[in-house]
C-alpha positions as CSV (number, residue, x, y, z in Angstrom):
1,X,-1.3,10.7,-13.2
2,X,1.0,10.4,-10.4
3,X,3.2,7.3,-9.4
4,X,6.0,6.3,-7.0
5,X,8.8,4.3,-8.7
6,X,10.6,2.5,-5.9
7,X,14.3,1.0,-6.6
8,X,16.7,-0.1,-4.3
9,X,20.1,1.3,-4.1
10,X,23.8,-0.7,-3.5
11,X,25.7,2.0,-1.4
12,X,28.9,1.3,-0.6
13,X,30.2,1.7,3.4
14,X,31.2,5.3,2.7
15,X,28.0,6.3,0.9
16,X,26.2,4.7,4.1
17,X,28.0,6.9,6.7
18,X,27.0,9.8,4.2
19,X,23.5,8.8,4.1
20,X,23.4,8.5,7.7
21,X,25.1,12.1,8.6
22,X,22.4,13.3,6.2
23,X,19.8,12.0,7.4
24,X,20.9,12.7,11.3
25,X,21.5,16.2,10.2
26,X,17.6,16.5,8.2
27,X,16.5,14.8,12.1
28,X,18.3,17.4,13.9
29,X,16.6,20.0,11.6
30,X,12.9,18.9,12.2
31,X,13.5,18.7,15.7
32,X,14.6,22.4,16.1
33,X,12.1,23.6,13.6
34,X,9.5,21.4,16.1
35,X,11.0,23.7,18.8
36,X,11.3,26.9,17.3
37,X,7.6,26.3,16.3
38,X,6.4,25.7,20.1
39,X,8.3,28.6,21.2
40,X,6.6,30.8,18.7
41,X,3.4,29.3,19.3
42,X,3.9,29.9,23.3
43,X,4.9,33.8,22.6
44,X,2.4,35.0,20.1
45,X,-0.3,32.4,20.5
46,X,-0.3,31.4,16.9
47,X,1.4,28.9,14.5
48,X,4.1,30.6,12.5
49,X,3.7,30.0,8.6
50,X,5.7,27.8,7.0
51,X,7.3,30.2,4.3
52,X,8.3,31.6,7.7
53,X,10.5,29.0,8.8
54,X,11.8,28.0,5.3
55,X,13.3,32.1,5.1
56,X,15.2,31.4,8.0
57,X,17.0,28.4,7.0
58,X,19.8,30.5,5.6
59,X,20.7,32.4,8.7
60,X,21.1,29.0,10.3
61,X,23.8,28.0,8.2
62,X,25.7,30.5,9.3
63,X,26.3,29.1,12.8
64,X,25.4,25.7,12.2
65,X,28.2,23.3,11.5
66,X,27.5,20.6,8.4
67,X,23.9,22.5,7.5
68,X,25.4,24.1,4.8
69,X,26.5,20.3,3.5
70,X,22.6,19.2,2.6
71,X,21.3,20.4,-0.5
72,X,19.2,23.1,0.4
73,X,15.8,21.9,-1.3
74,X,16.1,18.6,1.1
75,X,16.2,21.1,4.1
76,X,13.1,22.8,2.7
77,X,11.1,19.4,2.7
78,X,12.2,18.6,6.3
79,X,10.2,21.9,7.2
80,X,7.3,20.8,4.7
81,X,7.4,17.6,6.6
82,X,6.8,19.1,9.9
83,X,3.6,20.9,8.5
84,X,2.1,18.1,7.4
85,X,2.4,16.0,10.1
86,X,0.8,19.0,12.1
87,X,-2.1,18.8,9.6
88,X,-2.6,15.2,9.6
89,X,-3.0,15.9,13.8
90,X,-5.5,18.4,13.0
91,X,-7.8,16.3,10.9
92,X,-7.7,13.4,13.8
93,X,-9.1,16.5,15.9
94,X,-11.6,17.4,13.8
95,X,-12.9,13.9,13.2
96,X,-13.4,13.8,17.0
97,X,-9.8,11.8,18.1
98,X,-8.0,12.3,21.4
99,X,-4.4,13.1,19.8
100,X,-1.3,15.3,22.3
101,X,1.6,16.9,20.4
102,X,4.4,16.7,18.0
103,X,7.1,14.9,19.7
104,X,11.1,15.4,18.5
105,X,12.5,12.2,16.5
106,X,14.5,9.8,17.9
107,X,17.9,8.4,15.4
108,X,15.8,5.8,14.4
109,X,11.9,7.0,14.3
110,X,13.7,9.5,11.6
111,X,14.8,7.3,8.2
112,X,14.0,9.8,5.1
113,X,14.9,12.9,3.2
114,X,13.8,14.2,0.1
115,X,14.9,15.7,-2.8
116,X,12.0,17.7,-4.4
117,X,12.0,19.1,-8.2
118,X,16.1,19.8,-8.2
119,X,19.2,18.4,-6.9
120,X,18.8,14.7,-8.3
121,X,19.7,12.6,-11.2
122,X,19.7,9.2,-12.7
123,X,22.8,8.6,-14.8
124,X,24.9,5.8,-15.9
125,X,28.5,5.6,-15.4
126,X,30.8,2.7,-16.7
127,X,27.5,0.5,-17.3
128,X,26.0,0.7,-14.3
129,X,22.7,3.0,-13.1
130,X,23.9,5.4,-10.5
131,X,21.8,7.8,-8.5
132,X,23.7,11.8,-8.5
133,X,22.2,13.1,-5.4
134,X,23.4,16.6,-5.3
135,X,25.9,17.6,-2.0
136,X,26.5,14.0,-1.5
137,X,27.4,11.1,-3.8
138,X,26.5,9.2,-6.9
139,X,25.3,6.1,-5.4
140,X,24.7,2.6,-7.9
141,X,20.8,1.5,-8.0
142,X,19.4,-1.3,-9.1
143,X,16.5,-0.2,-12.0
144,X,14.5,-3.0,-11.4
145,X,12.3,-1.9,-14.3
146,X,12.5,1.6,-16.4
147,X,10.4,4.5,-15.9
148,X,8.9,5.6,-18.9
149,X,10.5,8.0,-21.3
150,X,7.7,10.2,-21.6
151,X,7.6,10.4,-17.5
152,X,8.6,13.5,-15.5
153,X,10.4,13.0,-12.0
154,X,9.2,15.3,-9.8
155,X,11.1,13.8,-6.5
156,X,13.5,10.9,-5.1
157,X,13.4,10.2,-1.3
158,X,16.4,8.1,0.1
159,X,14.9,5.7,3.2
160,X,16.8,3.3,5.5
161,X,14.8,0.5,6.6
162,X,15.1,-1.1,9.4
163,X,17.1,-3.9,7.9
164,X,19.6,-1.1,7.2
165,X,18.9,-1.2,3.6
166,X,18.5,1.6,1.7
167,X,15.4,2.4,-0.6
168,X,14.9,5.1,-3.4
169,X,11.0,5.7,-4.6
170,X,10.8,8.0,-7.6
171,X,7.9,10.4,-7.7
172,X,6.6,10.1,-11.1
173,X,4.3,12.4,-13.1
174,X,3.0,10.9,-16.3
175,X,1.9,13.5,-18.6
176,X,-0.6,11.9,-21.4
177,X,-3.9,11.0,-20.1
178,X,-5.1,7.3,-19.0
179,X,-7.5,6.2,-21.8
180,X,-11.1,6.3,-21.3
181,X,-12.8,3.7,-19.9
182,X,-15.5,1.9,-22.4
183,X,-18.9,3.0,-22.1
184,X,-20.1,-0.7,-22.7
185,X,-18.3,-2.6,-21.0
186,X,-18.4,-6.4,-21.9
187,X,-16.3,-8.0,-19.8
188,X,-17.4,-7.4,-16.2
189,X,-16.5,-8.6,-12.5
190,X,-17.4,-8.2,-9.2
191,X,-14.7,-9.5,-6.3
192,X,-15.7,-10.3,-2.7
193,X,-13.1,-10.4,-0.6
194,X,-12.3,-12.5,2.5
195,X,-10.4,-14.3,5.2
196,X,-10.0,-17.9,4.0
197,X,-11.2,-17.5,0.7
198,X,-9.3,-13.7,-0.3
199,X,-11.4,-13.1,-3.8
200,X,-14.5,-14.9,-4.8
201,X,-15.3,-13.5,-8.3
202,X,-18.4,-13.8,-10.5
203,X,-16.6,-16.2,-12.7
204,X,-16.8,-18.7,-10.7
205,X,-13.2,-18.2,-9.4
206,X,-11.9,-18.7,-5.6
207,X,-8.3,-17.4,-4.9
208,X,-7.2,-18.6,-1.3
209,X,-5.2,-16.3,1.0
210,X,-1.7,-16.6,1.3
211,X,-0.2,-18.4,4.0
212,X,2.4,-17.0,6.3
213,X,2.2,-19.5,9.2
214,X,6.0,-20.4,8.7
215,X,7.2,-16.7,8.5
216,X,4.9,-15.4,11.3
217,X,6.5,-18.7,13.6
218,X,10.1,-17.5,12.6
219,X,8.9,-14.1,13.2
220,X,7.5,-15.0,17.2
221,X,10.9,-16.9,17.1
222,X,13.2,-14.0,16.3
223,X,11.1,-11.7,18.7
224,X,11.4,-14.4,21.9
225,X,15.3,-14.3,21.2
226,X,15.4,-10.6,20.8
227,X,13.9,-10.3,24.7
228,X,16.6,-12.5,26.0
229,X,19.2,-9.8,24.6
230,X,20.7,-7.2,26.8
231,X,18.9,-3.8,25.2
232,X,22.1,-1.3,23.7
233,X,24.2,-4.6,22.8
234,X,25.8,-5.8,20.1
235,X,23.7,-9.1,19.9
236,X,20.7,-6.8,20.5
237,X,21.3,-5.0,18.0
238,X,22.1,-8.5,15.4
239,X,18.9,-9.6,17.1
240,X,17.0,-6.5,16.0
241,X,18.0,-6.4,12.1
242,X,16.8,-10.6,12.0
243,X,13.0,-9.1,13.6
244,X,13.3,-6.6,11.3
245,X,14.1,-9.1,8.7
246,X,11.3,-11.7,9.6
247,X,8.8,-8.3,8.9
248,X,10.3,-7.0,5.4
249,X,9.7,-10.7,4.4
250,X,6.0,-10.7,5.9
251,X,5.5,-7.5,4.1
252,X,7.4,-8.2,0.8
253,X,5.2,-10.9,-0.1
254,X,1.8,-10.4,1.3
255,X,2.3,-7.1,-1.0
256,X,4.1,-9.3,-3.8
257,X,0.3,-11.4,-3.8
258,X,-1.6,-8.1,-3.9
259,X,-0.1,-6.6,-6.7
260,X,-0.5,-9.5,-8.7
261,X,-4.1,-10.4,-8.6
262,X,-5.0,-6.5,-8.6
263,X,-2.8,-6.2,-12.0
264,X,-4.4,-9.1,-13.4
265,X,-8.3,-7.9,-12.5
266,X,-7.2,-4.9,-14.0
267,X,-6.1,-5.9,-17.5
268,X,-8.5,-8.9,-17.7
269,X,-11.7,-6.8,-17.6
270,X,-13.4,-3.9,-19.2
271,X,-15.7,-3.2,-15.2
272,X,-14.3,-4.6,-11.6
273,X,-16.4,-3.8,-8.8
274,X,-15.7,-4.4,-5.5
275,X,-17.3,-3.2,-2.3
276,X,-16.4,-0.3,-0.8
277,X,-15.2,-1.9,2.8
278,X,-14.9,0.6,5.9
279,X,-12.0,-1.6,6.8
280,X,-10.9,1.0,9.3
281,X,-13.9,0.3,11.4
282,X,-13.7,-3.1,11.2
283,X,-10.0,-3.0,12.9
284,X,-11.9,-1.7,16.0
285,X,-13.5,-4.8,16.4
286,X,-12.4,-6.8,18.8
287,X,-13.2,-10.2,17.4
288,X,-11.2,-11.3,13.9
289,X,-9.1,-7.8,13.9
290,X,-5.3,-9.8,13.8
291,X,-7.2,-11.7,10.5
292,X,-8.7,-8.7,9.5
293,X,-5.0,-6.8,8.9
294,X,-3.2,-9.6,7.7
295,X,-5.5,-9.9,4.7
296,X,-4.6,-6.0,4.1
297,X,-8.1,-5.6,2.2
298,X,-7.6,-1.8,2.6
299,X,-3.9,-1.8,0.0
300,X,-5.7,-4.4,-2.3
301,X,-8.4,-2.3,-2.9
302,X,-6.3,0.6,-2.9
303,X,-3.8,-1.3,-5.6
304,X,-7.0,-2.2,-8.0
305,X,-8.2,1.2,-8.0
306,X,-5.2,2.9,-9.3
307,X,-4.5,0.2,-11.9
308,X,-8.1,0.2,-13.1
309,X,-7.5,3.9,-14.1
310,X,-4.3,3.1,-15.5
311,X,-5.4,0.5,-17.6
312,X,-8.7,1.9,-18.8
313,X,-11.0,-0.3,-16.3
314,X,-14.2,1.1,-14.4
315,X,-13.6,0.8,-10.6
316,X,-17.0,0.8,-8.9
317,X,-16.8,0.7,-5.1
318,X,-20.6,-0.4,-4.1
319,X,-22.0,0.4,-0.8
320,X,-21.6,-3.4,1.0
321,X,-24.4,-3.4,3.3
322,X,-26.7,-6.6,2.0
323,X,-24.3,-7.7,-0.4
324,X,-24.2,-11.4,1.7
325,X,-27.8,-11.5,2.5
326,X,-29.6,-10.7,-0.5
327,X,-30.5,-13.0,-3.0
328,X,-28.1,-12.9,-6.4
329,X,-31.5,-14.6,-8.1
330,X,-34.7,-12.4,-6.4
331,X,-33.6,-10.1,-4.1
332,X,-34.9,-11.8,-1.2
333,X,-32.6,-10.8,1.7
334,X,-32.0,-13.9,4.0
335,X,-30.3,-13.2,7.8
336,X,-27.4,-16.1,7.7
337,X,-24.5,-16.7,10.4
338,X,-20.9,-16.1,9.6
339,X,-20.0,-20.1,10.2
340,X,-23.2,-21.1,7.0
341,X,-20.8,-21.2,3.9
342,X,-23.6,-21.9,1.6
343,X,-26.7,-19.4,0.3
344,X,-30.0,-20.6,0.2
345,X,-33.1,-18.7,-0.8
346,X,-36.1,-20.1,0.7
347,X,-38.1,-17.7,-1.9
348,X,-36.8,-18.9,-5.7
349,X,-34.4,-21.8,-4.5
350,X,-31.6,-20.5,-5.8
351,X,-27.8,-22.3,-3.9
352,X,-25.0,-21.2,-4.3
353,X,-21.6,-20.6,-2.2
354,X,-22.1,-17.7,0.1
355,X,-18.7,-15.9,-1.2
356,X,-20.5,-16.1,-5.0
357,X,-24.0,-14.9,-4.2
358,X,-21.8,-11.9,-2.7
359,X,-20.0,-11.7,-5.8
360,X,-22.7,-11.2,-7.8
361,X,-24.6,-9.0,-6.0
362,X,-21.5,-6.5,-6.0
363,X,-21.5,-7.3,-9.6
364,X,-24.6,-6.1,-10.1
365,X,-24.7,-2.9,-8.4
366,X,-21.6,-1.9,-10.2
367,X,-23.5,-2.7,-13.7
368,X,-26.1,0.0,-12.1
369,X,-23.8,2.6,-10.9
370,X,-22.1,3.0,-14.3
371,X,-25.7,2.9,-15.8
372,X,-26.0,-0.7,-17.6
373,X,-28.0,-2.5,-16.1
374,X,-27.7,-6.3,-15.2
375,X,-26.5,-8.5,-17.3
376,X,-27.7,-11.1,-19.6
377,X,-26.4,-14.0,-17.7
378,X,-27.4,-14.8,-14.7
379,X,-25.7,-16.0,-11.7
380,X,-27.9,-19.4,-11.3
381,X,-25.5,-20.4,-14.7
382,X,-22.1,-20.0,-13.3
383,X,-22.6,-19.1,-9.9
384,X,-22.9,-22.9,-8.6
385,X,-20.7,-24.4,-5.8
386,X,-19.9,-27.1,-7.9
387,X,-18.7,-24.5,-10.7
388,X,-16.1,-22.2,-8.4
389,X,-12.3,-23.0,-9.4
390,X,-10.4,-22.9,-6.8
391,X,-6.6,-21.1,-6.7
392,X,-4.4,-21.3,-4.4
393,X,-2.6,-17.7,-3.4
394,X,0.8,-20.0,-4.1
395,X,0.3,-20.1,-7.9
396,X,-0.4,-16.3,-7.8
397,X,2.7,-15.4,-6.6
398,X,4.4,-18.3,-8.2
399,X,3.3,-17.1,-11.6
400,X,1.6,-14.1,-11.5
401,X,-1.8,-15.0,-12.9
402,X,-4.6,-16.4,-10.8
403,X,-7.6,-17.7,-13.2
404,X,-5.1,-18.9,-16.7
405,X,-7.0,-21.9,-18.2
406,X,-4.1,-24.6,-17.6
407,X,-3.1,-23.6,-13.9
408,X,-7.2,-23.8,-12.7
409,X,-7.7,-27.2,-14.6
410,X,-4.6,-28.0,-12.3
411,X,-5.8,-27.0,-9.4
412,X,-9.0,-28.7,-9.6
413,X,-7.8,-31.9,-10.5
414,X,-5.4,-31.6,-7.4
């Protein structure tokens, strides 16, 4: 299994100049690469391969001042880099986009190298965890949390964000195998996910979506007073690091609420099942899209899925077409609004909060995609409005457990 360890590092204001001449000289390299490329391309009417452009990397050196001063498996992945990106503009093609061409990077479109397989190390000197980064300096991080013994590091890339802080995120290859995960599963879930309500599970559990009001109004604030500023300036520039700011903090927590509740669906149960949301498509509508982002549905379910195998759990991503209007009871599918809150079946009677009927449906076609069948209770025991807890996304973050039995008798009685 594969993971990405990120850590950030406390350079001091010589290792930041270093960084930066690295990374302008890595920028300066993809952009002649980009050229080189488009030259060849114009001559021979063909992409040159990219073993092709790595060979000639060391006759560069030899007229190219402060090349020879990046390690030379960094200058490698800058070429890598440029292939990939070409790829990724080849699949929009074939999937039918309207994309032009590679464009050279701009100082500050440009804010990563990497060091892949060699040329990296992490090292403690006089009690404090240093990064060796090889051709440029051992540079103090902060290890957050320790990578396991038993894990092999296959790469480190060095970012700037735009805050001007500097980020290292460990590739991470864990050798032993996830455990298997139970072929009876007895503890099962399915989560329907929202915009006021963010996870409705089948037991009987509402977890509300965080609020960011407050740091998207500092965040409109901070953009209003970056307008005023004359562009190139010294106060536009201040002004630019506080927006950047305002969206590290919009970003740190919304994925600070994510991880949480996806860990703790994770180790809680034996089968989470979800629906399998074309959230992409649902961006292109015009109607809830800003709502639609902010709830980030796409990283939740992306977070769950990977910690579900880590953990043991089945992941089962249902098809979500009828999950809402079918009956959880009889089947009976039932046309109903977006603004009617509350499912009704006019065939068995069965009410219940639209959010939980949707639950339990998803639960139920997990149970039958893993081959068990439906379950012995049924959702007209626990699936009752009057029975849903609700959390707020607050006490997530707060204490990083959604449904424990003191916090939800708390919330209710509040």
């Amino acid at each position: 299994m594969y993971y990405a360890y990120k850590y950030r590092l406390k350079p001091s204001d010589a290792h930041r100049k270093e960084l930066d001449r690295h990374r302008d000289i890595c920028r300066q390299l993809y952009n002649h690469t980009l050229y080189c490329l488009n030259e060849y391309q114009d001559e021979h009417g063909e992409l040159p391969s990219m073993t092709a452009l790595r060979s000639e990397l060391p006759d560069l050196k030899q007229w190219w001042d402060g090349l020879s001063d990046v390690y030379s498996k960094v200058l490698q992945t800058v070429v890598e880099r440029l292939f990939d990106n070409l790829k990724g503009l080849s699949a929009l093609k074939e999937n039918g986009y309207g994309v032009g061409q590679l464009k050279w990077k701009p100082p500050r479109e440009f804010r990563s190298f990497t060091y892949s397989q060699s040329g990296f190390k992490l090292d403690k000197k006089g009690g404090q965890a240093v990064l060796s980064l090889s051709k440029l300096a051992d540079i103090p991080i902060r290890l957050h949390r320790n990578i396991p013994d038993d894990a092999n590091l296959k790469q480190v890339t060095v970012k700037k964000e735009p805050t001007g802080e500097w980020f290292a995120t460990f590739g991470v290859q864990m050798d032993p195998e996830p455990p298997e995960p139970p072929e009876n599963p007895e503890r099962c879930v399915g989560i329907d996910v929202g915009i006021l309500t963010y996870a409705h599970d089948t037991d009987g559990t509402a977890v509300g979506s965080l609020d960011l009001s407050d740091e998207r109004e500092r965040l409109e604030r901070e953009q209003r007073k970056l307008s005023r500023k004359q562009h190139g300036s010294k106060n536009y520039e201040k002004q630019r690091r506080r927006v950047a700011e305002c969206h590290a903090d919009l970003r740190r927590k919304r994925r600070d609420f994510l991880h949480k509740l996806s860990a703790y669906y994770a180790r809680e149960y034996d089968l989470v099942a979800v629906e399998d949301l074309n959230v992409k498509g649902m961006m292109e509508c015009p109607s809830n899209s800003r709502n639609t982002a902010s709830a980030a549905w796409r990283t939740f379910l992306s977070l769950l899925e990977y910690k579900c195998e880590r953990e043991g759990t089945h992941f089962v991503a249902v098809k979500p077409r009828g999950t809402t209007k079918e009956c959880a009871s009889c089947g009976v599918s039932t046309d109903k609004p977006l603004w009617v809150r509350e499912h009704s079946c006019p065939a068995c009677g069965f009410e219940a909060d639209r959010d939980a009927n949707a639950a339990w449906n998803i639960r139920s076609r997990g149970l039958q995609d893993v081959g068990v069948g439906r379950s012995e209770s049924t959702p007209v025991e626990t699936a009752l409005p009057t029975d849903t807890d609700s959390v707020s996304a607050k006490r997530v973050v707060e204490a990083g457990s959604p449904t424990l039995k003191e916090r939800t008798a708390s919330a209710v009685s509040e």
